[in-house]
C-alpha positions in Angstrom: -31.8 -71.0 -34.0 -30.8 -70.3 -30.5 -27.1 -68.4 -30.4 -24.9 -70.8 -28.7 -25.0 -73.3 -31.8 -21.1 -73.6 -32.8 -21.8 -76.4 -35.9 -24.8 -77.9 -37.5 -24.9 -80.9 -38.7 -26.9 -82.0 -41.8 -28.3 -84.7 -43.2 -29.0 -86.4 -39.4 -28.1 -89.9 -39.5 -27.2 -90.3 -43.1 -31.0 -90.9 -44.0 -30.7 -88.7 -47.7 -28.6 -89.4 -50.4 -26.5 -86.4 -50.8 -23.2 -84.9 -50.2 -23.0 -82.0 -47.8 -21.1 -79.3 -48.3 -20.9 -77.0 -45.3 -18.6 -73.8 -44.7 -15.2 -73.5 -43.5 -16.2 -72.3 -40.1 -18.7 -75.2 -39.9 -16.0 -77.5 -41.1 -14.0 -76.2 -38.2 -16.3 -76.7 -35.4 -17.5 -80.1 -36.9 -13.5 -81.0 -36.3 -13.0 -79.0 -33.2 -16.4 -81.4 -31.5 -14.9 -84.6 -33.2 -11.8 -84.1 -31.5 -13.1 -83.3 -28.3 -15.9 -85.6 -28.4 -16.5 -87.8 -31.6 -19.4 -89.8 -29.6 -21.6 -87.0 -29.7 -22.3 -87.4 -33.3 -24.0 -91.4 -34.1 -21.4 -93.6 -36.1 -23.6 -93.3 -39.4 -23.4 -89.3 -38.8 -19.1 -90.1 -38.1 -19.6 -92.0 -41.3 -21.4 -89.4 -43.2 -19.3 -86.8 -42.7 -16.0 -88.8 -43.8 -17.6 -90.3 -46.8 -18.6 -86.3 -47.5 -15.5 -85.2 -46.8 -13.4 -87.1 -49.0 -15.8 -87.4 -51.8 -15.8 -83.5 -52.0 -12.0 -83.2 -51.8 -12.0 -85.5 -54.6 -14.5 -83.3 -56.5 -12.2 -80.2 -55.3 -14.9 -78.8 -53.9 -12.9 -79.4 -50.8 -9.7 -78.3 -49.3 -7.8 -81.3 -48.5 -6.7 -79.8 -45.3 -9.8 -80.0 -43.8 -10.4 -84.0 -44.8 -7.0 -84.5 -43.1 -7.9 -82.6 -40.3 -11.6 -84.1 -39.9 -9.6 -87.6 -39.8 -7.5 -86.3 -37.1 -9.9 -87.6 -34.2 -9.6 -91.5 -36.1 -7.0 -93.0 -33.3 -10.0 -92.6 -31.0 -12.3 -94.2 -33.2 -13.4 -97.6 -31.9 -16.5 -98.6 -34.2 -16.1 -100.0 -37.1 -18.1 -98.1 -39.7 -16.6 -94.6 -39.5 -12.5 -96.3 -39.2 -13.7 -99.0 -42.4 -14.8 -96.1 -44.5 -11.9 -93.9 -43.9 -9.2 -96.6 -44.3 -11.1 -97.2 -47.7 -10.8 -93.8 -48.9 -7.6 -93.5 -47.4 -6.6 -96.7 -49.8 -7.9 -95.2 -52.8 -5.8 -91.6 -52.2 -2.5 -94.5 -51.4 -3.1 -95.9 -55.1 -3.8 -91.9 -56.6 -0.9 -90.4 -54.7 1.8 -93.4 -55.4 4.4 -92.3 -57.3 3.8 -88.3 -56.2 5.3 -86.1 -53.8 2.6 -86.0 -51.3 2.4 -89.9 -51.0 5.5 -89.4 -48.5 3.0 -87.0 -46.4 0.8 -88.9 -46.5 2.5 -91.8 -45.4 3.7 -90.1 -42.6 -0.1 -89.0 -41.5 -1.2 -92.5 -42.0 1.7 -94.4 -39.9 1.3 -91.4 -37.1 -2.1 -91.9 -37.0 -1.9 -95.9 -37.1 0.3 -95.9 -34.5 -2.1 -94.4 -31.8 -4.8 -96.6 -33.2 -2.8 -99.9 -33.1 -1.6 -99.1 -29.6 -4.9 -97.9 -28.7 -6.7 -101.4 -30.2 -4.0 -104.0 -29.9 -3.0 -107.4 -30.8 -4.9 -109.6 -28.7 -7.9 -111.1 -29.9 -10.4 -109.9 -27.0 -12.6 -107.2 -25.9 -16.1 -106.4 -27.4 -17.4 -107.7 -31.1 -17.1 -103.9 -32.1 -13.5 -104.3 -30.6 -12.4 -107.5 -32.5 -14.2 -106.3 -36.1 -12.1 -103.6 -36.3 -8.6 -104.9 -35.3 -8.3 -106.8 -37.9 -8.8 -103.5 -40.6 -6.2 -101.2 -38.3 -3.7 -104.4 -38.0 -3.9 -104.5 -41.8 -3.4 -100.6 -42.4 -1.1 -100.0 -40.4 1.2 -103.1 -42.5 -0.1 -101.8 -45.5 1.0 -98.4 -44.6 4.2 -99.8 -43.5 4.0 -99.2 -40.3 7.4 -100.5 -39.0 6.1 -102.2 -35.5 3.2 -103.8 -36.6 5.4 -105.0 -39.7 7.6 -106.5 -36.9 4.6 -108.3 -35.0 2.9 -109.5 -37.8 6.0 -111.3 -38.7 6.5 -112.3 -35.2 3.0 -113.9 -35.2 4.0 -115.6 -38.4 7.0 -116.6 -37.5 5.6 -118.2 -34.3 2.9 -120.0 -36.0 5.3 -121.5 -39.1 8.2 -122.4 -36.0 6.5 -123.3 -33.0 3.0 -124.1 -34.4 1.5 -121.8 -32.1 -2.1 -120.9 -33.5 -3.3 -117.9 -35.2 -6.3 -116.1 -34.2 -8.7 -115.8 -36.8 -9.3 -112.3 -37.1 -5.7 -111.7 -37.0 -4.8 -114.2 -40.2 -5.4 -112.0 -43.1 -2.7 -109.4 -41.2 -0.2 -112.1 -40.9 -0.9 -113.8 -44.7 0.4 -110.3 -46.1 4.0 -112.0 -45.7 3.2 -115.8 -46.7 
């Protein structure tokens, strides 16, 4: 292995059916590249190593730190598989972590986090098919989340529609039904 390699990354384009579990310092540099330049890594292999991530914190096998910090790149995240997948896990730790201390944490992470994604992704119903498959999901976690400002336009859109019949764009609907 030549000397320069700062991560390695198993399990190359999710094709086994297994967890990885790598080292801290791999989990580190993994991150670090994410941040710096998430394309580098295919959106199965973005996919992959969310799905691992969680799924080992859940096993504590995992510091949670690190699944919070792989999920720190997410605002830059514009394909669909690797955002779906970590909303979903992020859903299941919301139900887990309800009525705890940590839920306000995590709150916090998820409406911070939201925030740059919503404003990063919009409201408008344009750009690429990539683009308009996953709006809908941020729209919808960042009001599940409660997310104060896409609260507010979501009920604006609704509002809108029920007042001055102005139409709803499809893939915006189930974001705007949260308050029927």
């Amino acid at each position: 292995m030549k000397e320069n390699v700062k991560w390695i990354k198993l399990n190359a384009g999710q094709k086994g059916y297994y967890r990885v579990l790598y080292d801290n310092n791999n989990w580190d540099q993994l991150i670090i590249q994410l941040r710096t330049n998430h394309t580098v890594f295919t959106p199965n292999d973005r996919m992959g190593l969310i799905s691992d991530a969680f799924a080992l914190c859940h096993g504590n096998l995992l510091d949670c730190s690190v699944t919070m910090n792989l999920t720190s790149y997410l605002p830059k995240e514009i394909n669909w598989g690797p955002m779906v997948v970590a909303l979903k896990h992020f859903e299941k730790w919301r139900k887990i972590l309800k009525y705890t201390e940590c839920y306000l944490l995590l709150t916090e992470y998820m409406k911070t986090m939201l925030t740059k994604s919503v404003s990063f992704i919009g409201w408008l119903d344009n750009g690429t098919d990539e683009t308009r498959l996953i709006r809908p999901q941020i729209l919808l976690a960042s009001v599940l989340w409660e997310q104060p400002e896409s609260i507010n336009k979501a009920k604006m859109i609704l509002e809108s529609h029920l007042f001055n019949a102005s139409v709803i764009s499809p893939n915006l609907r189930e974001v705007t039904s949260f308050f029927y």
